[in-house]
Structures are given as structure tokens and as C-alpha cells.
C-alpha positions as CSV (number, residue, x, y, z in Angstrom):
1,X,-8.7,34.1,11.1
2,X,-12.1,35.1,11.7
3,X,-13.8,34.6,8.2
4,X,-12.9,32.1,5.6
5,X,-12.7,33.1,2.2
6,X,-14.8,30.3,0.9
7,X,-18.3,29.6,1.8
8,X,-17.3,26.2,1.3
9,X,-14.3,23.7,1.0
10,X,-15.0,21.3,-2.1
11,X,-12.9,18.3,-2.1
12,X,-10.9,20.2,-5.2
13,X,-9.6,22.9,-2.5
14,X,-8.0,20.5,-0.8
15,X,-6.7,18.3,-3.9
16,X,-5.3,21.3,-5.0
17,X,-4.0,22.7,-1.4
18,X,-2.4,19.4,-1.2
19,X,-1.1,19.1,-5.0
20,X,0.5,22.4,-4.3
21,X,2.4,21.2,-1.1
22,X,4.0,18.3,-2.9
23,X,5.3,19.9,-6.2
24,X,6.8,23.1,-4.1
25,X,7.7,21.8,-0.5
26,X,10.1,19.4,0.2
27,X,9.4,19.4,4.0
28,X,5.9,18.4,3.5
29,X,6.7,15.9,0.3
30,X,9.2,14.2,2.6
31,X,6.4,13.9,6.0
32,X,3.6,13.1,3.7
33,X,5.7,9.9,1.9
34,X,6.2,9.1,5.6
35,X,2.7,9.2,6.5
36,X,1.8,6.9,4.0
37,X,4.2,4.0,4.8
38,X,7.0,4.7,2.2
39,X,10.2,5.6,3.9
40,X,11.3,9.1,4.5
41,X,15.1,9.0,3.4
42,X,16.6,11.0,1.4
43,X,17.0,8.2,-1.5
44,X,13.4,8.3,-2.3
45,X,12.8,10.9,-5.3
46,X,9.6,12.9,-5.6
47,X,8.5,12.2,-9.4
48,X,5.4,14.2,-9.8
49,X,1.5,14.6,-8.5
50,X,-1.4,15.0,-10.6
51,X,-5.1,16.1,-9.8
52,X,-8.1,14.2,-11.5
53,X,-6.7,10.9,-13.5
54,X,-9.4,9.2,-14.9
55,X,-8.7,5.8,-16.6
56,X,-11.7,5.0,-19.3
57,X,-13.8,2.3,-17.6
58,X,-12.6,2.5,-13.1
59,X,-13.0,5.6,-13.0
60,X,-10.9,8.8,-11.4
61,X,-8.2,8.8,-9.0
62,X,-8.2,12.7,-7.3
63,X,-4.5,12.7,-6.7
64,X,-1.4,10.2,-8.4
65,X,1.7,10.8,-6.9
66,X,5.2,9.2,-7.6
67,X,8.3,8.6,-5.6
68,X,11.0,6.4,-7.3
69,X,13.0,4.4,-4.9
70,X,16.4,3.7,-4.2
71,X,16.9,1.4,-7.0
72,X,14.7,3.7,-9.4
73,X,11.7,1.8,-9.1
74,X,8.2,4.2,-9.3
75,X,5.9,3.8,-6.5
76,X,2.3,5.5,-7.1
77,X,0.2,6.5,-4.3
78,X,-3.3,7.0,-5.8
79,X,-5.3,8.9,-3.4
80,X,-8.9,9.1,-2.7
81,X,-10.3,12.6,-1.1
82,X,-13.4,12.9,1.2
83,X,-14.5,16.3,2.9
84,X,-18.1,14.6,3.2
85,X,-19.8,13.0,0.3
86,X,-20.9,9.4,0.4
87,X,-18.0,7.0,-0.8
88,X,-19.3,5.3,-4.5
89,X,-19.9,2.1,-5.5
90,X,-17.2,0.0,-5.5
91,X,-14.4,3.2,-5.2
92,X,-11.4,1.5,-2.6
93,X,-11.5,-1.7,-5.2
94,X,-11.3,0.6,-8.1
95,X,-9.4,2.5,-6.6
96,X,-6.6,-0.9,-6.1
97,X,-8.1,-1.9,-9.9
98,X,-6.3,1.5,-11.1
99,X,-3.3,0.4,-9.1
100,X,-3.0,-2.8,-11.1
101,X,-3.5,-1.5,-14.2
102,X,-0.9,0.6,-13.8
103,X,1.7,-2.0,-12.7
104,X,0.8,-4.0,-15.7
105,X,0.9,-0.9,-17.8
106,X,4.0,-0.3,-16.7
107,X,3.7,2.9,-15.1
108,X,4.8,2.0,-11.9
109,X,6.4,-1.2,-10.2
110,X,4.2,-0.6,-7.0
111,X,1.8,0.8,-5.7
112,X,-0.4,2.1,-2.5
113,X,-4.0,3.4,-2.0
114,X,-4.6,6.3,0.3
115,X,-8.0,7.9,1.5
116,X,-7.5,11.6,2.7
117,X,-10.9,12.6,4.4
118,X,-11.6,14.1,8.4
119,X,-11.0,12.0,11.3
120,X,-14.8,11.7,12.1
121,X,-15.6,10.4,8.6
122,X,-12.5,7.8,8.4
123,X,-13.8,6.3,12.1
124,X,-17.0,6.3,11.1
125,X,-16.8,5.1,7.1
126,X,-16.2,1.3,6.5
127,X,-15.5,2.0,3.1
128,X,-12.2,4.2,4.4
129,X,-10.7,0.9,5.8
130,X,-10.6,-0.7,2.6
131,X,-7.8,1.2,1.4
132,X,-4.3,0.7,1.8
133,X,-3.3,3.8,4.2
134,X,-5.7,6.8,6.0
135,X,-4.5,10.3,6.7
136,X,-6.8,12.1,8.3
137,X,-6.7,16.1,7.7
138,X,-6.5,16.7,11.6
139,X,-2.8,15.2,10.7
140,X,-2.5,17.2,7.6
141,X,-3.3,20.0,9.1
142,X,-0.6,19.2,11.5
143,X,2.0,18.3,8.8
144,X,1.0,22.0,6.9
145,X,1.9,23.4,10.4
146,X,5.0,22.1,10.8
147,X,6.1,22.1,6.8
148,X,5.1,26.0,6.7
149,X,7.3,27.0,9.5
150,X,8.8,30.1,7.5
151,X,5.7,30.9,6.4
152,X,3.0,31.6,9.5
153,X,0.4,33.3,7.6
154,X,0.4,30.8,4.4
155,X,0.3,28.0,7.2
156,X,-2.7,29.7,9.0
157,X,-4.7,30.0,6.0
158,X,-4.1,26.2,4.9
159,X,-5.1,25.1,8.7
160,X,-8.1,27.1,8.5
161,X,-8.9,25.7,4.9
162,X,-8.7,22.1,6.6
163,X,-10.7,23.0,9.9
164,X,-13.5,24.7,7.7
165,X,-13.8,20.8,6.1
166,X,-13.6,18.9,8.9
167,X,-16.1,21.2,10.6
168,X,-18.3,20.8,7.4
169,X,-18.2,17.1,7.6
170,X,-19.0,16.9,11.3
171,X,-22.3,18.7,10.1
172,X,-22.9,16.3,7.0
173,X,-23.2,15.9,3.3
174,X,-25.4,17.7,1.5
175,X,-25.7,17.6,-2.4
């Protein structure tokens, strides 16, 4: 692709690039549960995704998905999304804080935090090593590759979506 239709990729087009992937492909739902540490058999069930849950005093998670185990027990993976903005105060703990809530809430039996943010910025971001599990989106970009197989074009397009961020954060945050 020469031009991208975005002037910019905002940490949304990516929440939603990736919301989209785990609602309607199974391929990628599968690789991603496996990226994050939770096995990859067929036993685990995909329960849903969400973008933007805010709980009332820790703040918002940009992604909550769920996966139900074997045994029916829900796993949550709340996930935290950098293209290239400054982590805030405090956001891996409330991040695991939102975790914990849930559990006692009885949303979910477990759970496991995730930061999703370019290679450069999880190598070079203290922060990103507080959280439970890193993808970078050099791998997602990968995993969008090989999920999208029958689908070239749509695969292209997503790629170029994730290379346009990681460019964008290799040249840094501005406001």
C-alpha cells in the first residue's frame, strides 16, 4: 500500500482492529489466547471482548476479554494499549486492582494483565514490565498475517494499520 487511509493511528484503531479480530476470527482468537499464556486447545471457549470498561474509581481497561476454561471457569485478560502516549500514574497496578475487583465481584475466577504497544516502546517503558504479559504489535502484525490467510487484501490493510503505529511511535508522542 502506498498511502494509508489515516493520517494517524489512535490507540482506538487498534482496540477496535483487534476487538474485531476476536469476536469474528477464530484463527486469530485461538493464537492470541496463546500469546498471552492461556492455552490454545480447543476446550478453552471465547466468551466475549469489550472496548473501553471503566470501573468508577481505577479507571478504564481498553480491552476485557474472556475465555472460560475447561472446567467453565472465566479467565479475563484486561488489556492495556500503547501506540505512543506516556503510561499514567499508577495504570499496570490499576490495571491488576481492576483484575481483583473483578474476581471478588465475581466476574471472573482469574485473571491476566496484558500491555499491547510497539516493540520499541515495550523495551524501552519500565512501566510495560509491570504487567502480567507483552505483545508487541510487530507480533500482531504477524498473527493478522497468518489469521487472514484467505483474506490478502484485509490482511494487508491491518499490517499496514500496525506498521503506520509502530512507525509513529518510533518518532514519539505528541499530544
Amino acid at each position: 500500500m502506498d498511502l494509508m487511509p489515516v493520517e494517524a493511528v489512535l490507540e482506538r484503531d487498534i482496540d477496535l482492529l483487534i476487538l474485531e479480530e476476536l469476536w469474528a476470527n477464530e484463527d486469530f482468537r485461538t493464537k492470541f489466547r496463546s500469546l498471552i499464556g492461556l492455552p490454545s486447545g480447543q476446550d478453552w471457549k471465547f466468551k466475549g471482548a469489550w472496548h473501553s470498561v471503566c470501573h468508577p474509581t481505577l479507571g478504564e481497561s481498553d480491552l476485557v476479554v474472556e475465555f472460560s476454561d475447561p472446567e467453565g471457569s472465566l479467565h479475563a485478560v484486561l488489556i492495556e494499549n500503547k501506540v505512543d502516549a506516556i503510561p499514567q500514574p499508577n495504570q499496570a497496578n490499576r490495571y491488576r486492582k481492576r483484575g481483583e475487583v473483578g474476581m471478588d465481584e465475581g466476574l471472573w475466577q482469574r485473571f491476566t494483565t496484558c500491555i499491547l504497544a510497539p516493540e520499541y516502546y515495550l523495551r524501552n517503558n519500565s512501566d510495560a514490565g509491570l504487567y502480567d504479559t507483552k505483545v508487541s504489535y510487530e507480533t500482531l502484525s504477524e498473527l493478522v498475517g497468518t489469521s487472514l490467510k484467505g483474506f490478502p487484501e484485509r490482511a494487508r490493510f491491518r499490517q499496514e494499520l500496525l506498521k503506520q503505529a509502530i512507525n509513529q511511535n518510533r518518532r514519539g508522542y505528541s499530544p
